[in-house]
C-alpha positions as CSV (number, residue, x, y, z in Angstrom):
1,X,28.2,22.7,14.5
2,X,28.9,21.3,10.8
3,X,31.5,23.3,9.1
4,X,33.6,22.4,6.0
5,X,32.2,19.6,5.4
6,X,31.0,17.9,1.6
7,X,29.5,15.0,0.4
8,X,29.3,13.1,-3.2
9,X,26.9,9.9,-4.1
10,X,23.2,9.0,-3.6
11,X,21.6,8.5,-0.5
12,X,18.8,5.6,-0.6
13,X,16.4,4.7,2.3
14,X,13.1,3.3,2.9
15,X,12.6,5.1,6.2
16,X,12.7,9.0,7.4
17,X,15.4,11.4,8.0
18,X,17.7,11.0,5.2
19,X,19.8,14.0,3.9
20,X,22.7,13.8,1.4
21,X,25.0,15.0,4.6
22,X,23.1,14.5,7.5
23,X,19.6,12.8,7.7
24,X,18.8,14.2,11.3
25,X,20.6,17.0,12.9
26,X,19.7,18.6,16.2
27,X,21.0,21.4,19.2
28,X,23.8,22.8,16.9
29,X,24.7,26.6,16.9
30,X,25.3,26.7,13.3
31,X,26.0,24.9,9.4
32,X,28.3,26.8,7.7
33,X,30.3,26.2,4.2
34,X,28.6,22.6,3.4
35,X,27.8,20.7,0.2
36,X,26.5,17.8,-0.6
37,X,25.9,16.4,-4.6
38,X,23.5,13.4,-5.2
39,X,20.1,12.1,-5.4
40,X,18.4,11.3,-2.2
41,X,15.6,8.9,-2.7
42,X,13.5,7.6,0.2
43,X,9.7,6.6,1.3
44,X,9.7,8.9,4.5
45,X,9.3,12.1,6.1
46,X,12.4,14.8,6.4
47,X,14.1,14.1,3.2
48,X,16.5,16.8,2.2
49,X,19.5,17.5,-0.6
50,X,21.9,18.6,2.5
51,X,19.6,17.7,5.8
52,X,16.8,15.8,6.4
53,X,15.9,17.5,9.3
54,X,18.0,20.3,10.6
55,X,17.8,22.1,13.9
56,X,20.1,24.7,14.2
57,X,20.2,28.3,15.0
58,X,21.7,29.7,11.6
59,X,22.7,28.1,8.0
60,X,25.1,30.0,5.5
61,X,26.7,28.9,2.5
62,X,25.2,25.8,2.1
63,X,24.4,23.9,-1.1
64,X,22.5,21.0,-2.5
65,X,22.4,19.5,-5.8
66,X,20.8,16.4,-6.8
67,X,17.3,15.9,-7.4
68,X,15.4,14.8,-3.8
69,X,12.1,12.2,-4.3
70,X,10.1,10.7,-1.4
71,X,6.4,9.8,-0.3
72,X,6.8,11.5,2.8
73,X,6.3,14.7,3.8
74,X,8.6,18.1,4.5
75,X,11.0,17.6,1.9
76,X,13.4,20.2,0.6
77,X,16.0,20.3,-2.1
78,X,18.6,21.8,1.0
79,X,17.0,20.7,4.4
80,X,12.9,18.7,4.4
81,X,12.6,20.1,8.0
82,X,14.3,23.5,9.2
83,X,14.0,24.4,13.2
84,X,15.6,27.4,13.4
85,X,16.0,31.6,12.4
86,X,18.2,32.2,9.6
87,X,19.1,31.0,5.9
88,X,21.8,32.9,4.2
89,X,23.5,32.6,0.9
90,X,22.5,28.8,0.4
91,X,21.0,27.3,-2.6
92,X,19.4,23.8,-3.8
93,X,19.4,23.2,-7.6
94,X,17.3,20.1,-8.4
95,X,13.7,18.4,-8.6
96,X,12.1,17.8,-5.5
97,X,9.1,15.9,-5.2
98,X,6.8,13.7,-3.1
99,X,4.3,11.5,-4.1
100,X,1.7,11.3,-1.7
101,X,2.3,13.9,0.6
102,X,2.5,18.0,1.5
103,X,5.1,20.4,3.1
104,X,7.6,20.5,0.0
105,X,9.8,23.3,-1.4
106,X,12.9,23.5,-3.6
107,X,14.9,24.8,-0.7
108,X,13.2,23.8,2.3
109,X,9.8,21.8,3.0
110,X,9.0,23.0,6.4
111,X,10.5,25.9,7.8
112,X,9.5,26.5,11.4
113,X,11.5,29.4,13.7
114,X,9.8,27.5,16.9
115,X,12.4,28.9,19.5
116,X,12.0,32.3,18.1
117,X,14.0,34.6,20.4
118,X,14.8,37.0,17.7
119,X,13.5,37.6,14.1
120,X,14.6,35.2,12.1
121,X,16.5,35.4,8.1
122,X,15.9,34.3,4.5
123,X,18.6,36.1,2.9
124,X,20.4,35.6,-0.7
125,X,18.7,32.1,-1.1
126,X,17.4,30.5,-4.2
127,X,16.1,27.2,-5.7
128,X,16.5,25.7,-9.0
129,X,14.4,22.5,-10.3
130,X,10.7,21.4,-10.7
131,X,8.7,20.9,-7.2
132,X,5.8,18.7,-6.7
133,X,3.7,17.4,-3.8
134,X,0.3,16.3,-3.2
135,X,-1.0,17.7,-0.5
136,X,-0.9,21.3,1.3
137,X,2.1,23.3,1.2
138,X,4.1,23.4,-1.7
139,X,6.4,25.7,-2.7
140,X,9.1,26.6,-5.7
141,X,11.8,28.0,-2.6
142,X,9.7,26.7,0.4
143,X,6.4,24.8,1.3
144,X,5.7,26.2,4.9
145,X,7.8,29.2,6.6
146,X,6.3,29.7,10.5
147,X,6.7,31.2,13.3
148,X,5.4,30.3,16.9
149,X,6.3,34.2,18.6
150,X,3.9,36.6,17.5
151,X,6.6,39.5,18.6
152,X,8.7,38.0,15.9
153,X,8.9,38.1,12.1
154,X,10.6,36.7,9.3
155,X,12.3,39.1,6.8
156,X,12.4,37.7,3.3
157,X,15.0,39.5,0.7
158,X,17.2,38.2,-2.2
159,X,14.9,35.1,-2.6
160,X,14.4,33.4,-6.1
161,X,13.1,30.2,-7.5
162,X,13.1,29.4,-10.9
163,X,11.0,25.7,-11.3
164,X,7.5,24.8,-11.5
165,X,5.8,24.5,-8.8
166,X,3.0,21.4,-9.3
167,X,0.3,20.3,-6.1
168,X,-1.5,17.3,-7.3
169,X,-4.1,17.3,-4.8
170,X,-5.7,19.5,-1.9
171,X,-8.4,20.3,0.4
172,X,-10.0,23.7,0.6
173,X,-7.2,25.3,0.6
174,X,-3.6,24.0,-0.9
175,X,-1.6,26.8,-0.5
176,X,1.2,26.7,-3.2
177,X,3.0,29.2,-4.3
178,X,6.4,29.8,-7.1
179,X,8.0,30.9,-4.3
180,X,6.5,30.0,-1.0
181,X,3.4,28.4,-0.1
182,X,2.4,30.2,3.0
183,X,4.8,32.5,5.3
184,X,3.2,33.5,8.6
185,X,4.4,36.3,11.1
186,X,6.4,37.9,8.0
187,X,8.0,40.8,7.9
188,X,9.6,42.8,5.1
189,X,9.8,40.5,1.8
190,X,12.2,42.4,-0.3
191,X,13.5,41.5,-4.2
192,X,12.0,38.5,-4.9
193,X,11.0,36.6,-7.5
194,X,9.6,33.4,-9.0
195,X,9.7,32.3,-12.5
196,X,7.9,29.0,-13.0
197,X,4.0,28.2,-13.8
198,X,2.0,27.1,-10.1
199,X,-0.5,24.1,-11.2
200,X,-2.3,23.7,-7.9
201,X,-5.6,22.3,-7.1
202,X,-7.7,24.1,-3.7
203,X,-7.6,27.9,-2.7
204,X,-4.7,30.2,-1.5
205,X,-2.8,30.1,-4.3
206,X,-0.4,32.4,-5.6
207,X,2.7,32.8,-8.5
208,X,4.5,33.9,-6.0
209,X,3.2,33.1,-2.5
210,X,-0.1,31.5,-1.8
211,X,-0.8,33.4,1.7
212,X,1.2,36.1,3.0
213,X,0.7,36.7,6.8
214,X,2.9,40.0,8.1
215,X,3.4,39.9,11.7
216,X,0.5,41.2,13.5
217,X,2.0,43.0,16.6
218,X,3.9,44.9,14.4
219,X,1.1,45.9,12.1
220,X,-1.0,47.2,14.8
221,X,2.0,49.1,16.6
222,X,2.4,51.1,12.5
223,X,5.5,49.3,11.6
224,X,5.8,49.3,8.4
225,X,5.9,46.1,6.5
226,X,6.2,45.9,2.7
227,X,6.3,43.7,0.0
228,X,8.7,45.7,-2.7
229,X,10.4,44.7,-5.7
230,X,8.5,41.4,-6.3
231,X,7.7,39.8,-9.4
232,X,6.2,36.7,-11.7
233,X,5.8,35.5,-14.9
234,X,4.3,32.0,-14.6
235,X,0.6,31.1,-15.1
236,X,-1.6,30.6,-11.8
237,X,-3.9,27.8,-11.9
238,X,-6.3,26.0,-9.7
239,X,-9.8,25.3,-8.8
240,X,-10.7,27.1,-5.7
241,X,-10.6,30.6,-4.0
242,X,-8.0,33.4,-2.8
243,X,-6.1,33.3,-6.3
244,X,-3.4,35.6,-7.6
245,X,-0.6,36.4,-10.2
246,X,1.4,37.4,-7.1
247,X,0.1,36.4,-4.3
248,X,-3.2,34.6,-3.3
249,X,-4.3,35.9,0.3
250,X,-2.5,39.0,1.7
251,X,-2.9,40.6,5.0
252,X,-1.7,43.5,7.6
253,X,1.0,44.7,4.8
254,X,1.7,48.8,5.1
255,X,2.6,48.4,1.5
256,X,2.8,46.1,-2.0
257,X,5.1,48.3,-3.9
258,X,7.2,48.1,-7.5
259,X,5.4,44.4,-8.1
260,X,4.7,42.9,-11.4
261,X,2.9,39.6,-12.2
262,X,2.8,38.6,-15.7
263,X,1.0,35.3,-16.0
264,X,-2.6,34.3,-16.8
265,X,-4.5,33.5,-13.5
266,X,-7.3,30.6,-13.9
267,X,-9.6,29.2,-11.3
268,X,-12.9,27.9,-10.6
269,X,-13.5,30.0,-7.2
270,X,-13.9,33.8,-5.8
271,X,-11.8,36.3,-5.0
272,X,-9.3,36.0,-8.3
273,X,-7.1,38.6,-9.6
274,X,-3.9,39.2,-11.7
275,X,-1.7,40.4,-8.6
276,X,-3.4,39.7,-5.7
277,X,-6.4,37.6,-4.8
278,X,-7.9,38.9,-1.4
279,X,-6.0,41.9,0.0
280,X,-6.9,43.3,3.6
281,X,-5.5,46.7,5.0
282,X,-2.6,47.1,2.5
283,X,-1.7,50.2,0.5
284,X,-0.5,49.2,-3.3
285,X,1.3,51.1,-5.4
286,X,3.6,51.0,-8.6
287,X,2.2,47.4,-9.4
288,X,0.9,45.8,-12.6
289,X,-0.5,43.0,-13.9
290,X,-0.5,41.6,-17.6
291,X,-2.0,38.1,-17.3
292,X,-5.8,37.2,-18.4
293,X,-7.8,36.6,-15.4
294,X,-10.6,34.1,-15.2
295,X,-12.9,31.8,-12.7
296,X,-15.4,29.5,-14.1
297,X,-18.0,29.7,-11.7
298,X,-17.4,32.5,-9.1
299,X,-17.5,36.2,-8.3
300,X,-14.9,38.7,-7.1
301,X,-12.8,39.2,-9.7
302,X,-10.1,41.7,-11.1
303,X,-7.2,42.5,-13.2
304,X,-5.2,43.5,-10.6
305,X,-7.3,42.7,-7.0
306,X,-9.9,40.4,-6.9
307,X,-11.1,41.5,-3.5
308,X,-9.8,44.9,-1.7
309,X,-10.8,45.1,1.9
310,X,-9.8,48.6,3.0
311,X,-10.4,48.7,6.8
312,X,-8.7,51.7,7.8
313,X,-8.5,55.3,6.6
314,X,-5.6,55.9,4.1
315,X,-5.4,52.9,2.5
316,X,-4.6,53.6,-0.9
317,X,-4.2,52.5,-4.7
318,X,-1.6,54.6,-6.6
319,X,0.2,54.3,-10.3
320,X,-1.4,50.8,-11.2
């Protein structure tokens, strides 16, 4: 385990796994009360403010601050690569960019719960500072949140970023997002918010999350996941499909509930609209958006849902 333990001054490499405390960190139970202040500047993968790579079970009250710049990829202001199941009351203030590369958040690039045993935890976590990569996964918290159990999800609550979030270049689909760019095998995602503009380029794009994946077991066995208490006020903007003020591509959610998303969402592809861009077999209620919505060249758009696909009975629209 790490515990107590600070750092001050820049970190400089040309090579991978450099962190302003530790550039690679495996097998530990736990990092608890750690900080580290200063850039971290290097031309590899796993750069982070704290950890370059980090795998360990749980991480609470950590801190980075220093702005974190590679051309690698999985790069985060706290930790580039996370393996392992809970985040608690840990922040990263600072920009965080690469140049050439994907898999980059303000908190954490790559966040991958790969010896899932239990659910796993983003709790009280936030980042602060502009974010930009050029490839898939970018996010203003985190690029890439994953987990390999199916019978396991990833509750979200308390979660905040407050930069831009900026994707240079893509393929079909980028998926950025102000907060996260894609979180698979979710749970609950609870009080959260994002507050910076998303300039992506490629589809699955949100303000908040570009594609939102609840766990599926769970769906199917009626637990009910929701999204409740989220909100945006950047502009969305990007040039291909699954677009939204909120959140870009949304599936096997019970509920989207008290949500707000008030940025203008622009696009050159389908399926476009001010809160969410495609959602499939989720009930929405108390939600609005306030944004302008527009795509150049494409169909399936709407104020609030571009494209609704209501596959079972009782899915509903309430108090929008």
């Amino acid at each position: 385990s790490v515990e107590n333990a600070s750092a001050t001054g820049t970190v400089t490499t040309d090579g991978g796994y450099a962190g302003g405390i530790v550039g690679r960190h495996r097998f530990a139970e736990a990092v608890v009360n750690a900080t580290a202040t200063g850039d971290v500047t290097t031309d590899g993968n796993y750069a982070g403010g704290s950890f370059g790579y980090s795998q360990s079970t749980s991480i609470a009250n950590v801190s980075a601050t220093g702005d974190v710049t590679t051309d690698g990829n999985q790069v985060g202001g706290l930790v580039g690569r996370l393996r392992g199941s809970t985040i608690k009351d840990s922040f990263a203030t600072g920009d965080v960019a690469s140049s050439s590369k994907g898999y980059v958040g303000g908190l954490v690039g790559y966040y991958r719960d790969r010896d899932a045993r239990s659910d796993s935890l983003l709790q009280n976590v936030s980042a602060a500072g502009e974010v930009t990569g050029s490839d898939r996964y970018i996010g203003g918290l985190i690029g890439k949140a994953q987990s390999d159990d199916d019978d396991h999800d990833t509750t979200v609550t308390d979660a905040h970023a407050t930069g831009n979030a900026t994707m240079t270049n893509a393929d079909t689909n980028g998926y950025a997002g102000g907060l996260i760019g894609q979180i698979t095998s979710a749970g609950d995602v609870t009080d959260v918010s994002a507050t910076g503009t998303v300039d992506a380029s490629g589809g699955e794009v949100g303000g908040l999350i570009g594609r939102l994946d609840h766990e599926r077991d769970g769906y199917y066995n009626r637990h009910v996941y929701s999204v409740d208490n989220a909100s945006t006020t950047g502009n969305v903007t990007t040039d291909g499909s699954y677009v939204g003020g909120l959140v870009g591509r949304h599936r096997f959610a019970k509920v989207i509930a008290n949500a707000s998303a008030a940025g203008d969402v622009t696009t050159d592809g389908s399926q476009v609209g001010g809160l969410v861009g495609k959602a499939r077999q989720s009930n929405i209620r108390d939600a609005t958006a306030s944004g302008d919505v527009e795509s150049s060249s494409a169909g399936y758009v709407g104020g609030l849902v571009g494209y609704y696909y209501e596959r079972n009975p009782g899915q509903t629209l309430e108090r929008l």
